[in-house]
TORKOL-81688 format. One line per field, with one value per residue (C-alpha): residue number from 1; residue in three letters; x, y, z. Coordinates in pm, 1 decimal. Layout:
BEGIN
tidren	[NUM:...]
zavex	[Ala:...]
px	[X:...]
py	[Y:...]
pz	[Z:...]
end
This chain:
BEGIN
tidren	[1:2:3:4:5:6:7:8:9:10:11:12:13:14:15:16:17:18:19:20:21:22:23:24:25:26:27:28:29:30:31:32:33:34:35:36:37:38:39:40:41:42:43:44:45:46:47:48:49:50:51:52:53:54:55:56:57:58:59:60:61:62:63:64:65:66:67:68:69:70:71:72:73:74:75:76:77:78:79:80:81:82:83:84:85:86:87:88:89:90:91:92:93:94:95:96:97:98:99:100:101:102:103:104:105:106:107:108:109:110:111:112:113]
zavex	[Unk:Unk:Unk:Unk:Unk:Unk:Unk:Unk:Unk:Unk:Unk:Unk:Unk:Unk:Unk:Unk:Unk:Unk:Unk:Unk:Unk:Unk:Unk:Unk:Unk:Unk:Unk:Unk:Unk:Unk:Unk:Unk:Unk:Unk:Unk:Unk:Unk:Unk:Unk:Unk:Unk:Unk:Unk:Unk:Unk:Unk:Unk:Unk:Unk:Unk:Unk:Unk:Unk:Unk:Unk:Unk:Unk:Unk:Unk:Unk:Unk:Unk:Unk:Unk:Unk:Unk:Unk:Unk:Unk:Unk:Unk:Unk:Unk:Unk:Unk:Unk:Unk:Unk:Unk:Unk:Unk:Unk:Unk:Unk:Unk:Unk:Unk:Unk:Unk:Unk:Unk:Unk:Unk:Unk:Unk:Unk:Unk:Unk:Unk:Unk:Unk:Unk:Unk:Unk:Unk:Unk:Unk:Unk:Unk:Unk:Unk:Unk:Unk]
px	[-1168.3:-1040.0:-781.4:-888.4:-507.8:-230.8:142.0:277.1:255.9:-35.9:-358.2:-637.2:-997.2:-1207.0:-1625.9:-1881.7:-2289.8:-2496.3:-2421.2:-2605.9:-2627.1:-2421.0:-2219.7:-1819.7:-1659.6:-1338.5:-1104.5:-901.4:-678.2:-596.0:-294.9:-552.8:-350.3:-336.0:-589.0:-353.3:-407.8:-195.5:-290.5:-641.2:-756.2:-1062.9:-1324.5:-1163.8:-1510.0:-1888.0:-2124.4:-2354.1:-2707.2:-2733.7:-2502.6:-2235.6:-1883.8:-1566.7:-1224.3:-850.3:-558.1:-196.8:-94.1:260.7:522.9:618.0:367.9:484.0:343.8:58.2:-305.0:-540.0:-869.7:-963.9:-1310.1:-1474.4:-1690.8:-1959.2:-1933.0:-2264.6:-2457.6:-2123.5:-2221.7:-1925.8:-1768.8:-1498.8:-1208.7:-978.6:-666.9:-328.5:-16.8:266.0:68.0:-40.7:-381.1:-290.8:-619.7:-664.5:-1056.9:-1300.6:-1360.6:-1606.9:-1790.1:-1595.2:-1833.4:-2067.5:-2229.7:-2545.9:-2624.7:-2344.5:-1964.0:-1593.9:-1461.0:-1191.8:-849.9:-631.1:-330.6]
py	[-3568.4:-3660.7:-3573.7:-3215.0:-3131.2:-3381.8:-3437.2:-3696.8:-4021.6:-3948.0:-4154.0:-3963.5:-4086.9:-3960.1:-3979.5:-3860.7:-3927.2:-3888.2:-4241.2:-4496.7:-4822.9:-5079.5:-4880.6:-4879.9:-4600.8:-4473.5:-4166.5:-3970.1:-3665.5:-3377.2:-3066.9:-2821.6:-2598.6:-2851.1:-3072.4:-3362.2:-3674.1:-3729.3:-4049.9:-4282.4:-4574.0:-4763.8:-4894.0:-4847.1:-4879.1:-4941.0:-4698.9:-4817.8:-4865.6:-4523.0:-4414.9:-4317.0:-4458.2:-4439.9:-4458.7:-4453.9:-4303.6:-4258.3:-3915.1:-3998.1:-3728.0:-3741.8:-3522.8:-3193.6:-2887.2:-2737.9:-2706.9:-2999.4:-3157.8:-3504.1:-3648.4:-3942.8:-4092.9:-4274.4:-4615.8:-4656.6:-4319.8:-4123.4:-3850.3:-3710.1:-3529.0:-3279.7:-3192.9:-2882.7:-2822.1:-2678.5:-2935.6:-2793.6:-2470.8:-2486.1:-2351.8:-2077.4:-2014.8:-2394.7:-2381.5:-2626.2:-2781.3:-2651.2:-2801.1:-2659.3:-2854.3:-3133.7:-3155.2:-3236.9:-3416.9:-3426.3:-3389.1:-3409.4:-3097.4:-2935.9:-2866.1:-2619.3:-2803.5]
pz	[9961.5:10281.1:10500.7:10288.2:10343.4:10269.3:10107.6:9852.3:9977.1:10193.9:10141.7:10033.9:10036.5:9767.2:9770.3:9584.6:9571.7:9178.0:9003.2:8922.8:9180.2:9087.1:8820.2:8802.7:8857.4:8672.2:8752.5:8524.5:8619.4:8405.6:8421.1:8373.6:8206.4:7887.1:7943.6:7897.4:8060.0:8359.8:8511.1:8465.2:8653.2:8475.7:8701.3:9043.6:9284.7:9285.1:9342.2:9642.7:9654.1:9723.2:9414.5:9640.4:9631.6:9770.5:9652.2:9851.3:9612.0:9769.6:9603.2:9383.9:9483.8:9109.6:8984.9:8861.2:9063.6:8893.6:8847.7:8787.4:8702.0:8889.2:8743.7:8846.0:8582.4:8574.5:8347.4:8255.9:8314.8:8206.1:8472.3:8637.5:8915.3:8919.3:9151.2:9097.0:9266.9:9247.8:9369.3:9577.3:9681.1:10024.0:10138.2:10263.8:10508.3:10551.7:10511.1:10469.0:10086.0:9863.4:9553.9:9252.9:9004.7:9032.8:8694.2:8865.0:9208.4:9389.2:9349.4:9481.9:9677.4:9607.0:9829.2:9834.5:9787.8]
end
């Protein structure tokens, strides 16, 4: 994720490496706490030749502060990548991101807002 520190209404680049070339990728975000869906986009980029991709999302300022899961799926391998982190909290030693979960190859770091 990149800027790895931002605010609502800030565009936010997310990338990870694992997929398949070629394969659509689709993103789905979760409150953690309930593991209710909170917002999905099917298909929103192409992994590269290298099974990378990357995706820009502006962050809504609707969202309810909390704790959540952001996983980017694979549509034809189904492998995924995860992204944990907790809205309205900022981070309060403003370090670098770190892997929370890459389910193999790869993943999306996390932030700590």
């Amino acid at each position: 994720m990149d800027p790895t520190h931002w605010a609502a209404g800030d565009v936010v680049t997310l990338s990870a490496e694992g997929f398949t070339p070629g394969e659509t990728i689709s993103l789905t975000m979760y409150d953690h706490s309930t593991g209710t869906v909170v917002w999905s986009a099917d298909a929103v980029a192409t992994a590269n030749a290298d099974g990378t991709f990357t995706h820009d999302i502006v962050l809504k300022s609707d969202v309810p502060l909390g704790d959540y899961l952001l996983v980017a799926t694979g549509d034809d391998s189904g492998k995924e990548r995860f992204l944990r982190f907790y809205w309205g909290s900022p981070d309060p030693d403003q370090s670098d991101p770190t892997v929370v979960s890459d389910g193999g190859g790869g993943g999306l770091p996390s932030t700590g807002n």
